[in-house]
N, C-alpha and C positions, 0 to 999 in steps of 0.2 A: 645437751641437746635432748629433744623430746623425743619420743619415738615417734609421733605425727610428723616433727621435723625430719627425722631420719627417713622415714617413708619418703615424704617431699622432697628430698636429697636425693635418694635413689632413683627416684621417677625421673626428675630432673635431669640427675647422670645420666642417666638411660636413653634422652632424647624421646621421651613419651610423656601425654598431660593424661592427667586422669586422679580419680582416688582411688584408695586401696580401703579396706574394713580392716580393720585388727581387732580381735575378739578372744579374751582371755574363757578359756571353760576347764573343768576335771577331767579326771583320767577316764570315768565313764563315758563323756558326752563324745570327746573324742577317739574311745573304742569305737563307739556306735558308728562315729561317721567315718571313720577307718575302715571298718569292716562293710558299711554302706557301700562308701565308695572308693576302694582299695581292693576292698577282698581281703582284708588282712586282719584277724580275728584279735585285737589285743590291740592297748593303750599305743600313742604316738607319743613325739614333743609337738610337731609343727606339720598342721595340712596348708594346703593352697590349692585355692581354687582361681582360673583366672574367667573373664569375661569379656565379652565387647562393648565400648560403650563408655560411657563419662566414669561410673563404677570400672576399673582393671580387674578387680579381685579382691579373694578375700583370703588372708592370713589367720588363722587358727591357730590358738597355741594353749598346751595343755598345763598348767600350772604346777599341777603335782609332779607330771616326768622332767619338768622341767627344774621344780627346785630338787628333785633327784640326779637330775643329770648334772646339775651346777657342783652340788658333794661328789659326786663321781670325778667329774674332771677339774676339781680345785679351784673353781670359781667362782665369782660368787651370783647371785640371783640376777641381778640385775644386768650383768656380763654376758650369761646365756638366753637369757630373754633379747638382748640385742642381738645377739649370734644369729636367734631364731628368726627374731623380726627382718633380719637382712638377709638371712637365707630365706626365707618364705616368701621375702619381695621379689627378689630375682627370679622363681618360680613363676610367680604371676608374670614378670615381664621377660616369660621363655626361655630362660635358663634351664637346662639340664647338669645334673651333675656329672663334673668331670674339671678339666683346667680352665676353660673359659670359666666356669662358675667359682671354683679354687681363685681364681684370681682377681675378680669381681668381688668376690666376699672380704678378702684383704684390702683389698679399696678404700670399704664404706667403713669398714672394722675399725678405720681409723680416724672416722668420723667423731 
């Protein structure tokens, strides 16, 4: 499955129509807009932004903490980039973290 598909999966489950953007960048672009719009002065893996409208949002994800975080927890690249793309989707479609999102992300995981 693509991650376009994955996205379109999740929207689906979700009972929402819309697209989502998914945009790979570096550990730079994504301090910037951390610290932009976080307040959190230092690199991320995954922002989300959501919206109103045919566009939901937009999913950001940082390549370099991400092939870091993938060595970190024993997985491989392409494993934690799903992680992220499906937690950054639930994000845009109002997810907070906590059990509901914990359980939601086992879901699609097994997409």
């Amino acid at each position: 499955m693509t991650l376009k598909e994955l996205i379109k999966k999740i929207i689906k489950g979700e009972g929402k129509e819309g697209a989502i953007d998914l945009s790979f960048v570096d550990d730079k672009k994504i301090h910037e807009l951390n610290k932009q719009f976080r307040q959190k002065d230092k690199p991320t893996d995954v922002l989300s932004f959501n919206y109103d409208g045919k566009v939901l949002g937009d999913v950001i994800i940082s390549r370099e903490t991400t092939r870091r975080n993938a060595q970190r927890y024993g997985v491989t690249y392409a494993d934690e980039v799903k992680r992220l793309v499906i937690h950054g989707t639930l994000h845009v479609l109002g997810y907070d973290h906590g059990r509901a999102m914990k359980h939601a992300e086992e879901i699609y995981s097994k997409c």
